[in-house]
C-alpha positions as CSV (number, residue, x, y, z in Angstrom):
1,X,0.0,0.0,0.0
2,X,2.9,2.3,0.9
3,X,4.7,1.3,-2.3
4,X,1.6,2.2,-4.3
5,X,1.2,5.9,-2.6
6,X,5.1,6.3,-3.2
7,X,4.4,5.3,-6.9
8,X,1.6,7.2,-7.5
9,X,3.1,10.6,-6.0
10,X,6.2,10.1,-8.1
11,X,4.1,9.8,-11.1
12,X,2.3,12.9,-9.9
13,X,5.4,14.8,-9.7
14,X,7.3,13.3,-13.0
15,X,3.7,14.7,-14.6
16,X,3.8,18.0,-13.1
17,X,7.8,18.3,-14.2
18,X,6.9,17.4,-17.5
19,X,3.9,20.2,-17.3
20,X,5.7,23.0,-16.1
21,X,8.3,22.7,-18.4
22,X,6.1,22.1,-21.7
23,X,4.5,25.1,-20.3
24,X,7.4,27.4,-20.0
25,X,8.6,26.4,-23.0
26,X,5.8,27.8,-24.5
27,X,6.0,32.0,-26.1
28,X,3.9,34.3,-23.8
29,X,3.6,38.1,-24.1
30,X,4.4,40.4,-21.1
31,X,5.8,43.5,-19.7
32,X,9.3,44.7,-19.1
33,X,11.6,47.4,-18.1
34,X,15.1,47.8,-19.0
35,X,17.5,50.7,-18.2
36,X,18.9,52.0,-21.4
37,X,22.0,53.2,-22.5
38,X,22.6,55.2,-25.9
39,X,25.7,55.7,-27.9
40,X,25.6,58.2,-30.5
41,X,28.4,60.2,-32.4
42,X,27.1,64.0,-31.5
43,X,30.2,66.5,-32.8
44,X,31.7,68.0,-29.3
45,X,30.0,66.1,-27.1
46,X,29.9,62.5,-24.7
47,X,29.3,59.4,-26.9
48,X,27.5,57.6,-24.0
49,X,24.2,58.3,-22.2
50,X,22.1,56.6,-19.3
51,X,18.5,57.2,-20.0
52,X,16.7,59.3,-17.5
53,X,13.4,57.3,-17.8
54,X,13.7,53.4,-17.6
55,X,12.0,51.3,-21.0
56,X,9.0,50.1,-20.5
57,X,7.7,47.8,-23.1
58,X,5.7,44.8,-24.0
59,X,7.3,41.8,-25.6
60,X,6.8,37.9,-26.8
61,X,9.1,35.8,-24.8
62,X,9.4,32.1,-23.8
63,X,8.3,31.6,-20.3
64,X,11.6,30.7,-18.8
65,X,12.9,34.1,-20.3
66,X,9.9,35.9,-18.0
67,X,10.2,34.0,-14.9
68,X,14.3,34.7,-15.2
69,X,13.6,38.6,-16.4
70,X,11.3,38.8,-13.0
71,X,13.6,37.3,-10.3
72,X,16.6,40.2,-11.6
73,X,16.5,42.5,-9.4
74,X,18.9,45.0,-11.4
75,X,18.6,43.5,-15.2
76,X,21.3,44.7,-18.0
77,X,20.9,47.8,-19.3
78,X,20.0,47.7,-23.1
79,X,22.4,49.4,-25.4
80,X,21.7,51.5,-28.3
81,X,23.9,53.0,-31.1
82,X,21.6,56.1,-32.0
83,X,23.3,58.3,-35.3
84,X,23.2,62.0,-34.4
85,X,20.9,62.8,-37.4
86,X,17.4,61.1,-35.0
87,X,18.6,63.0,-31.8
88,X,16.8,66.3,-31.1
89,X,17.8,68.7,-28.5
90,X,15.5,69.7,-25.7
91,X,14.3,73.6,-26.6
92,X,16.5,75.5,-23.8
93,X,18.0,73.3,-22.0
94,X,21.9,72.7,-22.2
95,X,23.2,69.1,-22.8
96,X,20.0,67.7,-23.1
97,X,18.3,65.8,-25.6
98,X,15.6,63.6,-26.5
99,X,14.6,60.1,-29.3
100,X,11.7,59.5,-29.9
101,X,10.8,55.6,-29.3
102,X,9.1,55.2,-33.0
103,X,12.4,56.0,-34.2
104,X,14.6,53.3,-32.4
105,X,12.0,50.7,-32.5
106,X,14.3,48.6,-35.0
107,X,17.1,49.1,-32.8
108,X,15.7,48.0,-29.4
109,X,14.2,44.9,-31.0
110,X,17.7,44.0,-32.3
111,X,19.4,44.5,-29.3
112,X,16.8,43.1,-26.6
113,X,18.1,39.9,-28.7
114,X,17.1,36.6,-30.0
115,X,15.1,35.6,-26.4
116,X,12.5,38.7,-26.5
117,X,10.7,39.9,-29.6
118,X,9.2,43.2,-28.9
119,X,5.8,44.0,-29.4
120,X,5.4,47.7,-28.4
121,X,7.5,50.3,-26.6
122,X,5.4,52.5,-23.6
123,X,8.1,54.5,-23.1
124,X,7.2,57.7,-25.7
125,X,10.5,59.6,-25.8
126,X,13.9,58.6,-24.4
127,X,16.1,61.1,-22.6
128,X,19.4,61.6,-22.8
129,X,22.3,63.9,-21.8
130,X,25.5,64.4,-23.6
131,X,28.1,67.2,-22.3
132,X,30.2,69.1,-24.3
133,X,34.2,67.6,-24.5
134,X,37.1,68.9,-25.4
135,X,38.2,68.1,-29.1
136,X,39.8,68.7,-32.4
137,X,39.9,67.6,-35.7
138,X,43.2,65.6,-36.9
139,X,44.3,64.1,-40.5
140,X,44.0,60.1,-40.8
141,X,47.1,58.8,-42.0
142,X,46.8,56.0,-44.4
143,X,49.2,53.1,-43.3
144,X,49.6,50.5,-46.0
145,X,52.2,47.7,-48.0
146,X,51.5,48.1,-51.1
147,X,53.1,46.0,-54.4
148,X,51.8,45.8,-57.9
149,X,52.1,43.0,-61.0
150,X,54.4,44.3,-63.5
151,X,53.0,47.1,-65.4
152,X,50.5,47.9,-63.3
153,X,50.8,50.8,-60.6
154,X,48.4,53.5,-58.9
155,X,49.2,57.1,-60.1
156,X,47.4,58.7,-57.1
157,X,47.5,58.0,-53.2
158,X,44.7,56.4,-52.1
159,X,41.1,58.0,-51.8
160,X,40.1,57.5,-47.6
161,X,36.9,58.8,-46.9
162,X,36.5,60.4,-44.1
163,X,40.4,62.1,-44.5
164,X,40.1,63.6,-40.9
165,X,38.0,62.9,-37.5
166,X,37.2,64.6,-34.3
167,X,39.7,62.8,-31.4
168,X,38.2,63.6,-28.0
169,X,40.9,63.8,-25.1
170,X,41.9,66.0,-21.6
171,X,43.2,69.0,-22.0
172,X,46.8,68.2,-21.6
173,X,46.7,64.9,-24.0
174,X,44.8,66.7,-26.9
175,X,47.9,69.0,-27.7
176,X,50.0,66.0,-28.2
177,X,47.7,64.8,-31.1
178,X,48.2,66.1,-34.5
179,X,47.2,62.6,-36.7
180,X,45.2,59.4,-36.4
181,X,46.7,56.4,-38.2
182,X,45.1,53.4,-39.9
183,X,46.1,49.8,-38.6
184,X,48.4,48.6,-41.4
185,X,47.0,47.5,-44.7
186,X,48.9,44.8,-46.9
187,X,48.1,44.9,-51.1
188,X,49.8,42.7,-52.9
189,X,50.3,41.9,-56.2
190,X,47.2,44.5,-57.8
191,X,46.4,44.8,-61.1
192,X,43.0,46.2,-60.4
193,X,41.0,49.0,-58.5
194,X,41.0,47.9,-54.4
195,X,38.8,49.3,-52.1
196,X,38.0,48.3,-48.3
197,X,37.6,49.4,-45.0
198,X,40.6,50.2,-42.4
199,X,40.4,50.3,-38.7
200,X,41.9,53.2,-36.9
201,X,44.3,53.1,-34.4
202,X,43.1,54.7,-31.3
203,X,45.6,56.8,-29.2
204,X,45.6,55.4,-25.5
205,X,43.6,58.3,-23.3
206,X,41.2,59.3,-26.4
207,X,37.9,58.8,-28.3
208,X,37.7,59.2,-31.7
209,X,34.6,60.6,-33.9
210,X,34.7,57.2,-36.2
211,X,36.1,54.0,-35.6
212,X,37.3,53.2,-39.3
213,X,37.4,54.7,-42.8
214,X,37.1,53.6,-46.3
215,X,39.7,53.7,-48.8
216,X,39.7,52.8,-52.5
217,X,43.0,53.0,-54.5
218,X,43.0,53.5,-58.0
219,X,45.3,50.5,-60.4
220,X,46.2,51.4,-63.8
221,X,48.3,49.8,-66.4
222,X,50.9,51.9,-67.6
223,X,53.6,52.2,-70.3
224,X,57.3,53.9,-70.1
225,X,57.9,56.8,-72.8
226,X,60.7,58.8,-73.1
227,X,60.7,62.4,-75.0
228,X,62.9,65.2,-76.0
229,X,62.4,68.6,-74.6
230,X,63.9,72.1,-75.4
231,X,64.6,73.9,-71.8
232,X,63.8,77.6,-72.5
233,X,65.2,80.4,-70.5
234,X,63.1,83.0,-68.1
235,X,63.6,86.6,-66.7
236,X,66.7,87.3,-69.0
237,X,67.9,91.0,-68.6
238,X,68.1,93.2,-71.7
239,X,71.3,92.8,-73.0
240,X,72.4,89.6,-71.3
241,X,71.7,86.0,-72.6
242,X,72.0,83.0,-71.1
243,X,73.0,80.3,-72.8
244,X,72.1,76.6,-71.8
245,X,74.5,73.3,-72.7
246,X,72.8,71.2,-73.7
247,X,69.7,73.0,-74.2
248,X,67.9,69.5,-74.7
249,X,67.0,67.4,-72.2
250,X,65.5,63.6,-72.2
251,X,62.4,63.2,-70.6
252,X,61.4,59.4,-69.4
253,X,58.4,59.1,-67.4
254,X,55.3,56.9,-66.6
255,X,51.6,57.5,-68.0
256,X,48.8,55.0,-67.5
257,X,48.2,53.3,-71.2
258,X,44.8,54.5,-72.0
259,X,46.6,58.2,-72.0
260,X,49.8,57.7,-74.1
261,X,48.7,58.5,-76.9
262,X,47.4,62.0,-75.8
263,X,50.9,63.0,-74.3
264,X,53.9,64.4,-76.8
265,X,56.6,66.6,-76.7
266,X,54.6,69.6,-76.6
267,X,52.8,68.3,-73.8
268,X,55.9,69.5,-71.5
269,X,57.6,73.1,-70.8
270,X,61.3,73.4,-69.0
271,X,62.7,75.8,-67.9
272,X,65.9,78.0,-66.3
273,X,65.1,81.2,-64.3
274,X,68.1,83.8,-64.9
275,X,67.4,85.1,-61.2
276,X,67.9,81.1,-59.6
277,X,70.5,80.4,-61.7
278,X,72.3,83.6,-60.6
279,X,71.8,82.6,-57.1
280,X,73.6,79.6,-57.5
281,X,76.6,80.5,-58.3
282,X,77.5,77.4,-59.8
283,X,77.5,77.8,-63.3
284,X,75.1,74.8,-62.8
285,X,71.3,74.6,-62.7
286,X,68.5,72.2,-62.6
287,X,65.5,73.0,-65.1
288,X,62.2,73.6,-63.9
289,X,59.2,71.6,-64.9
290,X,56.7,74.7,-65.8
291,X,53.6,72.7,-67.7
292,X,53.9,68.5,-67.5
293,X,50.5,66.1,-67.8
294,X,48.9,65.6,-64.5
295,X,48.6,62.0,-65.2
296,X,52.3,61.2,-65.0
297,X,54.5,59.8,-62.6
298,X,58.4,58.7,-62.2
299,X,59.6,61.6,-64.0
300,X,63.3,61.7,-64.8
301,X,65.2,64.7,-66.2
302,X,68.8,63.8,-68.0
303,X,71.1,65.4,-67.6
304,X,70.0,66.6,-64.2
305,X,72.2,69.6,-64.1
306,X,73.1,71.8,-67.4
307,X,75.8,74.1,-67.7
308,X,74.8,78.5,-68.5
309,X,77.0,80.5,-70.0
310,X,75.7,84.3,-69.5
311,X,77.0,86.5,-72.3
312,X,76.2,90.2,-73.1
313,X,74.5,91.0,-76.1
């Protein structure tokens, strides 16, 4: 008889185990309140805000998610990143500032997770505060190894958008700070356009307006050509002349290929300023490139120096 009871309230208990847990298992909507947090890239200003007013919201969740949600007495704060463009600033009042829930619905869902759908948010507007910081804008430098297949090469430096950001430091660090460098990028072996994306290396005490840029850098074929140019003289006084040996100069340089055949002799102007090559006081001089195509690179220049003779006329 005994055995029987002790068998029957096992079976009673197996049952209401099996219950409980079929039932909690199951999706149920409910209530919830989260602190919030909100990151947001505001020019001068903190990145990071605690929400004045707690979210409030409804949401589907399985019923081990609600029972755990209700025994935390201090659950994690959710945490938003909010662009500057849906933040609006409080009419009069300093540092403060205001999103409207509609706005971040998308956002809150995402972050609440894969355990909690949201349903609706109660909370109507979420405010924030963000003090003004010390800052100032720096150049990114664009760190990179870079190699090419033969014939191919870039004839500009590579396009990074954005080319300078906002670092946010203390008053004595910010001084200190005149560039923000990329984390080293390795190209090798291009014989096409590249573009990508390039983490920024964050000085240590410092917060920095955006966390990586873009680049893309520009891979051309190209083709060697070599010209000969007459080097023309400048500022000559009346009565003197200036006389250049040689007057004639070879011109070997590097175009991309879709542009040789626009480039030609005339496409170049050289020349020796009477006044510099008086202030040399050599008897030598380097010619000056006046007009050259913008498209060129690896320009060379033989001879390098040239002899002037000044005679009177």
């Amino acid at each position: 008889m005994k055995r029987s009871r002790l068998v029957l309230l096992l079976c009673i208990f197996t049952a209401f185990v099996l219950w409980l847990l079929y039932t909690l298992s199951n999706e149920y909507s409910s209530y919830f309140r989260f602190p919030l947090e909100v990151e947001t890239n505001l020019e001068g200003r903190t990145n990071l805000s605690m929400a004045e007013n707690t979210l409030f919201l409804k949401g589907k969740a399985r019923g081990f998610y609600i029972i755990r949600s209700s025994l935390r007495k201090r659950p994690a704060p959710v945490r938003l990143f909010v662009d500057q463009s849906l933040m609006r600033e409080y009419p009069g009042v300093e540092d403060e500032f205001y999103v409207l829930s509609d706005d971040v619905h998308n956002l809150v869902n995402e972050a609440l997770g894969a355990d909690l759908l949201l349903e609706n948010i109660f909370s109507d507007t979420i405010r924030l505060n963000y003090t003004r910081v010390l800052f100032k804008k720096v150049p990114v430098v664009f760190i990179s190894d870079i190699s090419y297949r033969p014939q191919y090469m870039s004839f500009n430096p590579p396009r990074i958008i954005p080319d300078s950001v906002l670092v946010y430091a203390s008053a004595s660090l910010l001084p200190l700070i005149d560039h923000v460098k990329t984390r080293k990028i390795n190209l090798m072996e291009l014989d096409q356009t590249v573009d990508g994306l390039a983490r920024l290396e964050v000085p240590q005490g410092t917060r920095l307006s955006h966390k990586e840029i873009s680049y893309e850098l520009t891979v051309e074929r190209y083709v060697e050509l070599m010209f000969q140019v007459h080097v023309e003289t400048r500022n000559v006084p009346f009565r003197k002349e200036l006389l250049l040996l040689p007057d004639v100069v070879t011109l070997q340089f590097r175009c991309p290929f879709q542009s040789a055949s626009s480039i030609n002799e005339e496409s170049f102007s050289l020349i020796v300023d009477y006044n510099r090559f008086m202030e040399s006081g050599s008897g030598k001089t380097i010619p000056q490139t006046e007009a050259s195509p913008s498209v060129i690179s690896h320009l060379t220049v033989t001879p390098e120096f040239i002899d002037g003779i000044i005679q009177n006329k």
